[in-house]
N, CA, C and O atoms as a DFTB+ gen file, in Angstrom:
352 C
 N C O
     1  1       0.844      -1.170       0.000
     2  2       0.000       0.000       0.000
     3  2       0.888       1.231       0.000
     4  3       1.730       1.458       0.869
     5  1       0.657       1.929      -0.940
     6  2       1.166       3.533      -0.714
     7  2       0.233       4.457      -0.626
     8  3      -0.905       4.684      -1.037
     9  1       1.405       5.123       0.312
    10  2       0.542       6.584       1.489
    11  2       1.238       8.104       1.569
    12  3       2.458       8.181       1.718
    13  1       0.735       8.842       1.505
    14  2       1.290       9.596       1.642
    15  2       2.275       9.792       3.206
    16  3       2.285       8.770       3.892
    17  1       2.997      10.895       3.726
    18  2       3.448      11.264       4.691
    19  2       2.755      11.445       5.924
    20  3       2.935      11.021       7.065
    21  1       1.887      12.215       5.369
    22  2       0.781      13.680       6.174
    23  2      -0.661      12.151       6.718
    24  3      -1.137      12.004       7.844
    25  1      -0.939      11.391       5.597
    26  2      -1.795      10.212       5.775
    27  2      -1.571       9.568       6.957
    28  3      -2.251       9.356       7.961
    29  1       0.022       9.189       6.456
    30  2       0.495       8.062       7.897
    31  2       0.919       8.619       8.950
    32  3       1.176       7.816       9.848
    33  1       1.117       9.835       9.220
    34  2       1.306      10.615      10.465
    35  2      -0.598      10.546      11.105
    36  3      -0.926       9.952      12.132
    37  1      -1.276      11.069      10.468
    38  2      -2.462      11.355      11.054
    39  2      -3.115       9.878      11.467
    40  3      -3.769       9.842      12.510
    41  1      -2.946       8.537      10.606
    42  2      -3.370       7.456      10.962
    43  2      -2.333       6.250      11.716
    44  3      -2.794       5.190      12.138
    45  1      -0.953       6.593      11.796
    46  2      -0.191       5.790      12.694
    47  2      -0.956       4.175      12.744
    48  3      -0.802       3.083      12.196
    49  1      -1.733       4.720      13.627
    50  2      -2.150       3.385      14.171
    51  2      -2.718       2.173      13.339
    52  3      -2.391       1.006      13.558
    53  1      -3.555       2.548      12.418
    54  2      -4.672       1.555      11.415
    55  2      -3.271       1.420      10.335
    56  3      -3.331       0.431       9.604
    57  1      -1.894       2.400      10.144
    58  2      -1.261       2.139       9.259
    59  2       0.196       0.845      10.040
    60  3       1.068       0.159       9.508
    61  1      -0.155       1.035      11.220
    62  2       1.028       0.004      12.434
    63  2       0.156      -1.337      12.011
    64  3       0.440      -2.316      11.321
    65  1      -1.106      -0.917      12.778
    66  2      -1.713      -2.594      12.118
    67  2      -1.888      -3.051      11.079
    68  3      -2.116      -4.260      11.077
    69  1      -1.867      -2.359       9.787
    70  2      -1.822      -2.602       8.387
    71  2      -0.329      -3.801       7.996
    72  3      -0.178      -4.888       7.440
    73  1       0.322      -3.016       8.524
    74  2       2.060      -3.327       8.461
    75  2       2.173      -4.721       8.690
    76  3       3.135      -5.290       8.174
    77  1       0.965      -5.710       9.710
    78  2       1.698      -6.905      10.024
    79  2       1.250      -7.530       8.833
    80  3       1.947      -8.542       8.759
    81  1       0.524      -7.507       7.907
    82  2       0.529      -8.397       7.202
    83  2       0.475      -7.814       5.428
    84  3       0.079      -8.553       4.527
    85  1       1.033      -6.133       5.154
    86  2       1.777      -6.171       4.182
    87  2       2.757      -4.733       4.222
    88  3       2.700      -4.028       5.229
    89  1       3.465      -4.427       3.313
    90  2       4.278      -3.510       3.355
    91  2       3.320      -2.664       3.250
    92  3       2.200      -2.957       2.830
    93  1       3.851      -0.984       3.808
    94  2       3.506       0.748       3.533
    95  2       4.165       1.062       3.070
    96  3       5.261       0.731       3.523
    97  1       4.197       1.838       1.960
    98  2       5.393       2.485       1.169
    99  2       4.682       4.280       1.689
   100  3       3.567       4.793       1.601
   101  1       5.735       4.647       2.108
   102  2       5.159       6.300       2.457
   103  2       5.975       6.784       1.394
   104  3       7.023       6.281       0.988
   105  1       5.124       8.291       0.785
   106  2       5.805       8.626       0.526
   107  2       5.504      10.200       0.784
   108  3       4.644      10.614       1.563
   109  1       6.572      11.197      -0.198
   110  2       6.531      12.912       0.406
   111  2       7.049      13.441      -1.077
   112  3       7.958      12.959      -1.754
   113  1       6.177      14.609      -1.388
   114  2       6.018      14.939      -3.184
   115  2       6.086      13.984      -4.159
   116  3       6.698      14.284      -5.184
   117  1       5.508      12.713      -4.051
   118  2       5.327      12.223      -5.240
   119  2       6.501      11.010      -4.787
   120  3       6.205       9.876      -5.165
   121  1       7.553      11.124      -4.161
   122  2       8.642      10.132      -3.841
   123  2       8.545       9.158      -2.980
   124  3       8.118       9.494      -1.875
   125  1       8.892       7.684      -3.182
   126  2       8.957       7.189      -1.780
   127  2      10.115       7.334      -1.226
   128  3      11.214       7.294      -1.779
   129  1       9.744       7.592       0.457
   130  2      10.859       8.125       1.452
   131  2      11.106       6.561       2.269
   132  3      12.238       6.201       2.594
   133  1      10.093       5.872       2.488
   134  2       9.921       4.790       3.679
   135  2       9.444       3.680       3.684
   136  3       8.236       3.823       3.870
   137  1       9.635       2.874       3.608
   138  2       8.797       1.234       3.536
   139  2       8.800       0.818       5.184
   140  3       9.794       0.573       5.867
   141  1       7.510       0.815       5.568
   142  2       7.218       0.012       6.869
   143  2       6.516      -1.820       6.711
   144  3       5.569      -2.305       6.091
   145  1       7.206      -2.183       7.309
   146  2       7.512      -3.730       6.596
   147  2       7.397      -4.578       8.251
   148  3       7.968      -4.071       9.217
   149  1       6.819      -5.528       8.353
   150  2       6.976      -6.573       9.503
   151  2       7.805      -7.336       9.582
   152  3       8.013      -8.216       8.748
   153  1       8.698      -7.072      11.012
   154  2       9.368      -7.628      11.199
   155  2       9.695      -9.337      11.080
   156  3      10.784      -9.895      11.217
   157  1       8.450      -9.902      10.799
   158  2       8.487     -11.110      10.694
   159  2       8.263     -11.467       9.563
   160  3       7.095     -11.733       9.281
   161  1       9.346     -11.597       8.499
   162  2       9.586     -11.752       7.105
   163  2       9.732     -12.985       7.119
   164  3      10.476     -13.576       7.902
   165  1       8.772     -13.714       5.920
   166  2       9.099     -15.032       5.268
   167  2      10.741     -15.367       4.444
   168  3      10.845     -15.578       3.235
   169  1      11.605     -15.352       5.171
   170  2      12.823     -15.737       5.098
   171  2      13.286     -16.506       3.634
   172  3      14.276     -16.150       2.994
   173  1      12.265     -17.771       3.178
   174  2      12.367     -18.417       1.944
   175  2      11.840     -17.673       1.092
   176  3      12.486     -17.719       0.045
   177  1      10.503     -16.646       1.008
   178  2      10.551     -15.927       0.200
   179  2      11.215     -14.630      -0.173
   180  3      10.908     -13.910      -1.123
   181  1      12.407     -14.387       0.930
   182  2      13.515     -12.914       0.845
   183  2      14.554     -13.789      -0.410
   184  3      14.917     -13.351      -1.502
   185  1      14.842     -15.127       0.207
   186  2      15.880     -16.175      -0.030
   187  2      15.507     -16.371      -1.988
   188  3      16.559     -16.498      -2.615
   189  1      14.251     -16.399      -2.865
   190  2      13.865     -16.139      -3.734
   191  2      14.093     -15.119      -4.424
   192  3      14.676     -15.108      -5.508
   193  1      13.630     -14.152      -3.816
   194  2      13.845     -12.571      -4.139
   195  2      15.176     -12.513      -4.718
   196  3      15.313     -11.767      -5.688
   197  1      16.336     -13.267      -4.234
   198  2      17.305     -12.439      -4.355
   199  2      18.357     -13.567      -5.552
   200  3      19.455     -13.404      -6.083
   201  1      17.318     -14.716      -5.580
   202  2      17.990     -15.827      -6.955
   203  2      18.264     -14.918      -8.064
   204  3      17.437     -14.235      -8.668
   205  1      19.798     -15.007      -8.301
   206  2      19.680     -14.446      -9.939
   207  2      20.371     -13.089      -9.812
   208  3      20.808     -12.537     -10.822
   209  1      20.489     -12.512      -8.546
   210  2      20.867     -10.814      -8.647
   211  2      22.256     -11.168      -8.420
   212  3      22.702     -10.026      -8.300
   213  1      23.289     -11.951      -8.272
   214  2      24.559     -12.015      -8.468
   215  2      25.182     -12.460      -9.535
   216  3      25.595     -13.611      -9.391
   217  1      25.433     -11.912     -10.692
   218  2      26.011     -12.023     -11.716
   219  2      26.748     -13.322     -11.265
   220  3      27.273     -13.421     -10.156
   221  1      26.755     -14.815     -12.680
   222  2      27.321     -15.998     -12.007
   223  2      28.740     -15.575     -11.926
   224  3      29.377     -16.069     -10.996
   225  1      29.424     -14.672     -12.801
   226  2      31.300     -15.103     -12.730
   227  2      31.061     -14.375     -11.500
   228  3      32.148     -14.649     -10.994
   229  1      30.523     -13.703     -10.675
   230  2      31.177     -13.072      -9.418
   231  2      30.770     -14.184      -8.263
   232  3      31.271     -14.174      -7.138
   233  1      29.962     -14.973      -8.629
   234  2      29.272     -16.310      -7.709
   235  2      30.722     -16.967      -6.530
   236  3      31.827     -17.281      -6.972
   237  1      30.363     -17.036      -5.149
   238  2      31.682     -17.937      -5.248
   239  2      32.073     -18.959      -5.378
   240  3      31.429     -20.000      -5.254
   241  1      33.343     -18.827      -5.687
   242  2      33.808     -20.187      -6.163
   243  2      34.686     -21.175      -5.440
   244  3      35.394     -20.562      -4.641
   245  1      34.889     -22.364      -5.420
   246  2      35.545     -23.187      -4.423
   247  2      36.417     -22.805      -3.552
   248  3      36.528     -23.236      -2.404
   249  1      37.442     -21.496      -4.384
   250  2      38.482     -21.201      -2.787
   251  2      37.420     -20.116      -1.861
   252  3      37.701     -20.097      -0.663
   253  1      36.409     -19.346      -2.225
   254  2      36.284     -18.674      -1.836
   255  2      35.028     -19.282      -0.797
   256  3      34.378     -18.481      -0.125
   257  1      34.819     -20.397      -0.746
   258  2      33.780     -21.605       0.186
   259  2      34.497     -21.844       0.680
   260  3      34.100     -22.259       1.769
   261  1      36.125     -21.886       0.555
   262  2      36.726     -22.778       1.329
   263  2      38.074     -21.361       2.517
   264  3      39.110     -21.380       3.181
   265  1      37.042     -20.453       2.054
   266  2      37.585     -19.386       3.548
   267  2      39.082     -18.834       2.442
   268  3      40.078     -18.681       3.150
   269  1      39.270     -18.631       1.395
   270  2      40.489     -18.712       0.517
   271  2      39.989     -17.086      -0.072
   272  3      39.280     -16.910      -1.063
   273  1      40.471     -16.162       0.679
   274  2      39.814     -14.692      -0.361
   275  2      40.438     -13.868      -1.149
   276  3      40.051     -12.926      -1.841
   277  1      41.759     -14.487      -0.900
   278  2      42.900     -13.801      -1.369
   279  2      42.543     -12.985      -2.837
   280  3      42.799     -11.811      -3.106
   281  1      42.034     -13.752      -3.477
   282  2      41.630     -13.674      -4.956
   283  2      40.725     -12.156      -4.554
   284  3      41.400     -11.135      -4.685
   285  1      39.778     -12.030      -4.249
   286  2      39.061     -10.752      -3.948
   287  2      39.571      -9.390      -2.815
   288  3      38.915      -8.452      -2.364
   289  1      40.951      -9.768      -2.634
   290  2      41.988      -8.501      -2.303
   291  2      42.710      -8.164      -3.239
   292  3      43.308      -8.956      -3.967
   293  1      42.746      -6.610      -3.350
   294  2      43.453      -6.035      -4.636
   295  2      44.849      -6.351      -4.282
   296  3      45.335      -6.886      -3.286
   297  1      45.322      -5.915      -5.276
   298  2      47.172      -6.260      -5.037
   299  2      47.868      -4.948      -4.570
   300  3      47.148      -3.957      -4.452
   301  1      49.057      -4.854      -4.320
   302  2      49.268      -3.272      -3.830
   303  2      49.555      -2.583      -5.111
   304  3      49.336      -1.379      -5.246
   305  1      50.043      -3.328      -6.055
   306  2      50.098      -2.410      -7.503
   307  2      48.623      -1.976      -8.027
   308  3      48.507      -0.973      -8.731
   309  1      47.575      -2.712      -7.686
   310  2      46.441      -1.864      -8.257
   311  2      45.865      -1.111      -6.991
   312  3      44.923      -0.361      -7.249
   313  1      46.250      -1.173      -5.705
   314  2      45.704       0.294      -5.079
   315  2      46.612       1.723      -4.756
   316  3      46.219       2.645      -4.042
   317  1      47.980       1.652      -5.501
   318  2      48.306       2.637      -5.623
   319  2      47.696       4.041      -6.880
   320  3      48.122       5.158      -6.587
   321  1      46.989       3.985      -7.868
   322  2      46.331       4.815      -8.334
   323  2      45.102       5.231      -7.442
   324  3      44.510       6.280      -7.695
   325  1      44.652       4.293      -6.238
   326  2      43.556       5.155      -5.058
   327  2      44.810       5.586      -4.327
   328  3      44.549       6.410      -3.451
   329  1      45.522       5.413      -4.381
   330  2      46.337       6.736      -3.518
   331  2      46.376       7.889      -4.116
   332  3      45.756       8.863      -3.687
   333  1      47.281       7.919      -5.422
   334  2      47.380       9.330      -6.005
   335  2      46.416       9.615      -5.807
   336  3      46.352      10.735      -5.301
   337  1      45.268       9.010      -5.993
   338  2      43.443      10.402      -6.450
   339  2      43.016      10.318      -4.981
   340  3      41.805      10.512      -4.870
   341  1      43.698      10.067      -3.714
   342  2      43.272      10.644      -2.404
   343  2      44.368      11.886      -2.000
   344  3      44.031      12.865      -1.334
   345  1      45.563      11.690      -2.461
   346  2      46.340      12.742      -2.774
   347  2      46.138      14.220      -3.043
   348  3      46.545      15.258      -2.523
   349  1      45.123      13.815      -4.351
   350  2      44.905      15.099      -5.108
   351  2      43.591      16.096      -4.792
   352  3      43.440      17.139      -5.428
């Protein structure tokens, strides 16, 4: 459900009990500012939500299951150009 600001200030309450069983999206000029959401989220359906949003080559891969991260620390030759441009 979306609400305005000024809405969910004046109704709090019918919009608190709304909340346990779906999201409020508030919003202020036309924007949403806020999602009021219950704390008691279906966990397998967050666990869904999120199949697919990690590009596979960045997926990890066996050393990185096996506690091995080395691979995803830069080297010191590629973080010396973030030095110069904190430098400057």
């Amino acid at each position: 459900m979306i609400v305005t600001a000024t809405e969910f200030k004046t109704n709090l309450g019918k919009y608190l009990e709304m909340a346990t069983s779906q999201d409020i999206f508030i919003t202020k000029n036309g924007k949403s500012i806020a999602r009021l959401t219950s704390p008691a989220v279906n966990k397998l359906a967050l666990l869904d939500d999120l199949v697919g949003i990690v590009p596979q080559e960045t997926a990890m891969d066996e050393n990185t299951r096996k506690g091995n991260y080395s691979s995803l620390i830069p080297t010191r030759r590629s973080a010396r150009p973030l030095k110069r441009m904190r430098n400057v």
